[in-house]
PLY file of the C-alpha trace (Angstrom):
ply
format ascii 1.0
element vertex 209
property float x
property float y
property float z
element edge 208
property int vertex1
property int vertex2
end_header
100.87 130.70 82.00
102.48 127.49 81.24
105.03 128.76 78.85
105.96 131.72 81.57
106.36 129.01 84.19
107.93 126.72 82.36
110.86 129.57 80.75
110.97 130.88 84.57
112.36 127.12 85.66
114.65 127.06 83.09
116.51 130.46 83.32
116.22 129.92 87.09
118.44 127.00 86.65
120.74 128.87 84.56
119.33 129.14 80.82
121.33 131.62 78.95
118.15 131.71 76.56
114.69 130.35 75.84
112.82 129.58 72.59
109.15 130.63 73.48
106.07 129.52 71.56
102.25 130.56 73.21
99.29 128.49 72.58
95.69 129.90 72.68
94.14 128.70 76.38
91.11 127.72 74.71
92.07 126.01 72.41
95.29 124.62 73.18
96.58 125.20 69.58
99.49 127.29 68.71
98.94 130.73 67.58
100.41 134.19 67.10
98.61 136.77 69.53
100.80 139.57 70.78
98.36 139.53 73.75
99.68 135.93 74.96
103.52 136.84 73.85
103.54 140.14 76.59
102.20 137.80 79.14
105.31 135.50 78.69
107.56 137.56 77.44
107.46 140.96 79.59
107.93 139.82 82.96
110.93 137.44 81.51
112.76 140.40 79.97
111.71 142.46 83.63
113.29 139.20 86.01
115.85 138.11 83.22
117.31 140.97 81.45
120.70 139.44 80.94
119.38 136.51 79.12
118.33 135.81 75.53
114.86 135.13 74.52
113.74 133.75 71.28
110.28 133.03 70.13
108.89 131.42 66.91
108.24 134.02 64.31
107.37 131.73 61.54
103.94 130.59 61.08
101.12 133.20 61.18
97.94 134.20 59.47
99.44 137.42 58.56
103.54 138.34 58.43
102.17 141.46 60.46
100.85 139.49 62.84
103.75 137.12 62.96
106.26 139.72 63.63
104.64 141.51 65.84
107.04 140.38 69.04
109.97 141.57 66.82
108.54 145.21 65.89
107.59 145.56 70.23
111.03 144.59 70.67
110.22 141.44 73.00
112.67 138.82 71.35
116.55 139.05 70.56
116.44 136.23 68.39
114.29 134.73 65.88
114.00 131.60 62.78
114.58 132.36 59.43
113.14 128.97 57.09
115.22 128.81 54.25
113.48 125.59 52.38
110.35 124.34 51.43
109.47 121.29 54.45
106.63 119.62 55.75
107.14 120.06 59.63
104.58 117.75 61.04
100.98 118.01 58.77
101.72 121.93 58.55
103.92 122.59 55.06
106.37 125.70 55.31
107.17 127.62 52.01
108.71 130.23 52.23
109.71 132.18 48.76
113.34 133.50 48.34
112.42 137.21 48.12
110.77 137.21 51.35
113.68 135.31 53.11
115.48 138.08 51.87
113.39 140.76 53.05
112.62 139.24 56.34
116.28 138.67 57.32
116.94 142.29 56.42
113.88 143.40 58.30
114.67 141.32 61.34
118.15 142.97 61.44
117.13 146.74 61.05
114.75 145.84 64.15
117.90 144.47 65.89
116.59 140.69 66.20
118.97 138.06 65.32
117.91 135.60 62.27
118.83 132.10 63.16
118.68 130.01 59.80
116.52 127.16 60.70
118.03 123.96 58.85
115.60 121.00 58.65
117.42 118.96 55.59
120.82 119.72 53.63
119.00 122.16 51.29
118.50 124.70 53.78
122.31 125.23 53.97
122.64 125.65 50.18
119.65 127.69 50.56
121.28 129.83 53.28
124.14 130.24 51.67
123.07 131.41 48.13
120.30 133.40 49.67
121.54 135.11 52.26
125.29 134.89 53.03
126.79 134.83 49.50
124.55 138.04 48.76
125.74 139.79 52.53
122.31 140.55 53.85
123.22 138.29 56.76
125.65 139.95 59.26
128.24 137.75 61.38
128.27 136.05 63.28
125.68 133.42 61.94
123.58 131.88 63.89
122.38 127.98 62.48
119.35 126.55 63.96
119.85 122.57 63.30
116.47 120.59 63.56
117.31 116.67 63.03
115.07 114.55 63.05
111.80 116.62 63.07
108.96 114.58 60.80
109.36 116.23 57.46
113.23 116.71 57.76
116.47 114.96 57.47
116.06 111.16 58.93
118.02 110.89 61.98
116.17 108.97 64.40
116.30 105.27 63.05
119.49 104.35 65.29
121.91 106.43 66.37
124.33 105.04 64.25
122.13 107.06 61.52
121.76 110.19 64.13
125.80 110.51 64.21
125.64 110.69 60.58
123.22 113.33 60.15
124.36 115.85 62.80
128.27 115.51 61.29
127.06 116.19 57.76
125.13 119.34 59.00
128.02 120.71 61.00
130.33 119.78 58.25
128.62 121.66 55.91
128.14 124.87 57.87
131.39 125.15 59.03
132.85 124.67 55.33
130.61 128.27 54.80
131.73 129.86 58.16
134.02 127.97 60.61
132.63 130.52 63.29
129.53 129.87 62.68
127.46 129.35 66.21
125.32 126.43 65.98
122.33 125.42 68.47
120.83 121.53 67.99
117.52 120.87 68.80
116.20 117.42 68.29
113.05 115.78 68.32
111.90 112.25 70.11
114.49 109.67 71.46
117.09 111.55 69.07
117.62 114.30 71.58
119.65 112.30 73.81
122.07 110.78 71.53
122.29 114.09 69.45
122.79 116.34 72.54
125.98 114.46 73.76
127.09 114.30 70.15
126.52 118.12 69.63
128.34 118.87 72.98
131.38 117.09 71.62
131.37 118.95 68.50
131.09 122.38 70.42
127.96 123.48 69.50
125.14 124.55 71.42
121.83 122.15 72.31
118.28 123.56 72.84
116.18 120.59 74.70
112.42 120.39 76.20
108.67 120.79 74.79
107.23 122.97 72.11
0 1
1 2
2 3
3 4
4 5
5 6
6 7
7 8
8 9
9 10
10 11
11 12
12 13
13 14
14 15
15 16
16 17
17 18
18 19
19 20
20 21
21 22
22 23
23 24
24 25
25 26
26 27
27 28
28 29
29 30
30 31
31 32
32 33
33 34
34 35
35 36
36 37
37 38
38 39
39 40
40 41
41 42
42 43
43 44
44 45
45 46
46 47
47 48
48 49
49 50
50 51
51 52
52 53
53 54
54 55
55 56
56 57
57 58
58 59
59 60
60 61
61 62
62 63
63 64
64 65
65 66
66 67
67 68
68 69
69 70
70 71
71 72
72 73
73 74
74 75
75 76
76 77
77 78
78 79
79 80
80 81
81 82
82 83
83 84
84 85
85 86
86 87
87 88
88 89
89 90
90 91
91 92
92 93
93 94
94 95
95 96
96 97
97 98
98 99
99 100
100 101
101 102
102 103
103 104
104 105
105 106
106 107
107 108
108 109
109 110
110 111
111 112
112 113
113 114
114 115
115 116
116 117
117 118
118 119
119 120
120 121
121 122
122 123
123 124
124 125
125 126
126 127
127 128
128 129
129 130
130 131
131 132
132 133
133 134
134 135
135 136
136 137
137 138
138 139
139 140
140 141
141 142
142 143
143 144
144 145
145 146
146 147
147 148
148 149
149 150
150 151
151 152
152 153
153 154
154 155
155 156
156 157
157 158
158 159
159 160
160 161
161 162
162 163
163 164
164 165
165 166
166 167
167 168
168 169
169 170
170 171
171 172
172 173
173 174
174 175
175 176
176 177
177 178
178 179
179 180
180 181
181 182
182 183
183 184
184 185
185 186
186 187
187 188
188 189
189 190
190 191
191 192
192 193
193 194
194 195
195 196
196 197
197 198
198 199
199 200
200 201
201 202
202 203
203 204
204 205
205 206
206 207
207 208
């Protein structure tokens, strides 16, 4: 109920999209069940159809289960890890193969894979992976995570944040200058990082997960 309130404010006020993630009301902890997506996600796409909405289809006791909002068709968009990373105590592996597969599978569903770049591997990653080998289709859609615990540092001083964020953008537009990137920073970074990212005309994703 919280995440369906809290997506309804934010298109209300003129959201082109929202990132979703459900947690289990017991609980409180994240998890994966379709039950909990359709109560977020169906009466968004009813009130919002114009809009994009984007949930986390990454961690999951099952790639099934994990996928399961893309294969009902509730999401447009979705995060494809390309790198190894230690997001918080939780450590994300993904193998090659199954980037592979999973970024082909998410575009023969018609959901958009948004490369999820936590450090300057990811890009390399990317790039080898899935753009040099033309499973991804334009236009590409870059994910940029600074300053999450496990990723690039970026949240020392901003001095150190202004660094960071020009490297990424550097980097990805070397591989696609049309590339669309979206910033999303963690802690006291998000403010310096989502004026910077403004100036350099990307996009900025802000608020809780």
């Amino acid at each position: 109920r919280d995440s369906l309130e809290s997506a309804r404010e934010a298109l209300k006020a003129g959201a082109p999209a929202v990132h979703i993630h459900v947690r289990d009301p017991k609980t409180g902890m994240p998890t994966h069940k379709i039950e909990l997506y359709r109560e977020v996600l169906v009466p968004l796409r009813k009130e919002y159809p114009d809009r994009i909405l984007d949930a986390c289809c990454v961690f999951g006791p099952t790639h099934h289960e994990t996928l399961m909002p893309v294969e009902e068709g509730l999401i447009d968009i979705t995060p494809v890890n390309t790198t190894a990373v230690y997001c918080g105590d939780s450590l994300l592996a993904p193998d090659p193969k199954f980037v592979m597969a999973k970024t082909h599978y998410l575009q023969e569903m018609g959901c958009k894979p948004e490369i999820a770049v936590y450090d300057t591997g990811d890009i390399d990653n990317a790039y080898r992976w899935l753009i040099k080998t033309g499973i991804l289709e334009k236009p590409y859609y870059w994910l940029v995570l600074p300053a999450l615990p496990g990723g690039s540092p970026a949240s020392w001083n901003p001095h150190a944040m202004a660094e960071s964020l020009s490297f990424f953008v550097r980097r990805i537009k070397e591989i696609d200058s049309e590339s669309q990137i979206i910033v999303c920073c963690a802690g006291r970074a998000a403010r310096f990082l989502g004026v910077q990212a403004l100036l350099l005309g990307c996009h900025v994703r802000v608020g809780m997960e």
